[in-house]
C-alpha positions in Angstrom: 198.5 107.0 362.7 198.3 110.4 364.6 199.9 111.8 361.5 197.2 110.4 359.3 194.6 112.0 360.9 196.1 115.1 361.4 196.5 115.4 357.7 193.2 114.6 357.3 191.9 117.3 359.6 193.9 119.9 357.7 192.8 118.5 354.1 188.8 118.9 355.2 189.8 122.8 356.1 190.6 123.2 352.1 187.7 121.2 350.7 185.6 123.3 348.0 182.3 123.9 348.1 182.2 123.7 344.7 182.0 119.2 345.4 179.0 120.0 347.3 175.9 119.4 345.8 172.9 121.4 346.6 170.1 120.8 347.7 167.7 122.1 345.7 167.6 120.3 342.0 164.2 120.4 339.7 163.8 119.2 336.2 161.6 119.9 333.8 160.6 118.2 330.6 161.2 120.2 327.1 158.5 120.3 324.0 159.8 119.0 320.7 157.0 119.9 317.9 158.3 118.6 313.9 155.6 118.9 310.9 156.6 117.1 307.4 155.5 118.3 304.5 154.7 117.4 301.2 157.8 117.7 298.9 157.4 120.2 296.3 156.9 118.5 292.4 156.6 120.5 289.7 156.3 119.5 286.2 155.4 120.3 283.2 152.1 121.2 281.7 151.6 118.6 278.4 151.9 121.1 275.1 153.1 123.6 276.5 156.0 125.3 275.8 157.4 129.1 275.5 157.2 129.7 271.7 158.5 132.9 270.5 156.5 132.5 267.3 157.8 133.1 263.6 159.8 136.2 262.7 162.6 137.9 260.4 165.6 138.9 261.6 166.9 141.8 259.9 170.0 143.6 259.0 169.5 145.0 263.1 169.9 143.2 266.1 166.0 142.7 267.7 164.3 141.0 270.4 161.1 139.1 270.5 159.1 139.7 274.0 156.4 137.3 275.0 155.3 138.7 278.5 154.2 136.7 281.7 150.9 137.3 281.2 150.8 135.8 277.2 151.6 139.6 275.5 153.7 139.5 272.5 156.3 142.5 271.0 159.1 142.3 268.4 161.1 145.0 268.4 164.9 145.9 266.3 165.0 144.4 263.5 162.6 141.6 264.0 159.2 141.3 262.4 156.5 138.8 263.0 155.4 137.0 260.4 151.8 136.4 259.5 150.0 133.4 261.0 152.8 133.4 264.2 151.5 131.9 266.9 153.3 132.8 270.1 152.6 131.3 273.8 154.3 131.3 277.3 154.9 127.8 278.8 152.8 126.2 281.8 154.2 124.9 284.7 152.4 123.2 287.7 153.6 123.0 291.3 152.3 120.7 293.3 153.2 120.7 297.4 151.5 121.4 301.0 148.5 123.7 300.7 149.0 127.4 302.0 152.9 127.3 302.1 154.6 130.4 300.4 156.6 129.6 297.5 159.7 130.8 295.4 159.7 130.5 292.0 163.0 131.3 289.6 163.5 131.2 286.1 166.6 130.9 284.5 168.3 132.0 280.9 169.4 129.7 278.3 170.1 129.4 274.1 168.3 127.8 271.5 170.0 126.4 268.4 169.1 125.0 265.3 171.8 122.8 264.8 174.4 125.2 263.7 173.2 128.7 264.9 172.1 129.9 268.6 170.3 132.8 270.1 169.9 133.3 273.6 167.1 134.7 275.8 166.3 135.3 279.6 163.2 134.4 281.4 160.6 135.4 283.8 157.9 133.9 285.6 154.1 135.1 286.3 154.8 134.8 289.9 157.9 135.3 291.6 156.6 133.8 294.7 152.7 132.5 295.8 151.2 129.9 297.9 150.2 126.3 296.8 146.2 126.7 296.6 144.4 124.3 299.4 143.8 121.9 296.3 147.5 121.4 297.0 148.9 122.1 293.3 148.8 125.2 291.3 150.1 126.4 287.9 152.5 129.6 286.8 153.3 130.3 283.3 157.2 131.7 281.7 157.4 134.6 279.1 160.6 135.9 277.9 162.5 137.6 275.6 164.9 136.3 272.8 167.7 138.5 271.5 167.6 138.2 267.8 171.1 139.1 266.1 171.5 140.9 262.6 170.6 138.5 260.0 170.6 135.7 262.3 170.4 132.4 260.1 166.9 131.4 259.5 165.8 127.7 261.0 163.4 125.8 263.7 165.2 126.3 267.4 164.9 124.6 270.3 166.5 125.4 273.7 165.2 124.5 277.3 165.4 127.0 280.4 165.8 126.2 284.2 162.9 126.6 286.9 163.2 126.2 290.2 160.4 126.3 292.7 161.4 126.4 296.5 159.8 126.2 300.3 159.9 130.1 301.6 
């Protein structure tokens, strides 16, 4: 029994105070704050649509430009016609009021069955805030590249937009 205790007496000699606890503890409480939002919807603005208009295409490559802002140039070897009516499309974005927006635009084709052109786009406003009313409206120009004696036709296409939460 003396050797029990003896062993004990040396083993408390190499305790660690690290198995102590001291005495001074204190918690706190943390703040948590969240805020949802409004999901961001954005559609499309009835009869609207980018519409390059009605032009020749002639024995040099050209471009038709319909600008952000409604302002329309053919240039090359493309010619408007008379009576061509030419429009940027309408978008709306609807989402919380006062948030900063993104808004991106993408390229695509049109094609009348058999023949295709392709064009690039670009958007009134690269970014903005969502008016208090909680929805506002951008438009798209762009600009169609018209080849040499491309075939003549109706074409239709469709572009990408995407509108994000800065």
């Amino acid at each position: 029994m003396r050797s029990y205790l003896f062993a004990a007496a040396v083993m408390s000699l190499f305790a660690t105070p690290a198995l102590a606890q001291s005495g001074n503890v204190e918690t706190r409480t943390g703040t948590i704050r969240a805020q949802v939002v409004r999901p961001l919807v954005l559609s499309h603005w009835s009869g609207f649509a980018l519409r390059f208009g009605r032009f020749t295409a002639g024995t040099t490559p050209g471009t038709v430009v319909i600008t952000a802002s409604g302002g329309a140039t053919a240039t090359g070897g493309t010619t408007f016609v008379s009576g061509s009516t030419t429009a940027t499309d309408r978008l709306i974005a609807r989402g919380e009021p006062n948030r900063l927006i993104s808004i991106t635009t993408g390229p695509g084709s049109v094609s009348n069955g058999s023949a295709t052109m392709s064009f690039t786009t670009v958007p009134s406003l690269p970014a903005g805030f969502i008016p208090a009313a909680g929805a506002g409206f951008f438009t798209v120009g762009g600009t169609l590249s018209v080849p040499s004696g491309q075939a003549p036709g109706n074409y239709t296409g469709t572009y990408p937009v995407t509108v994000s939460y800065n």
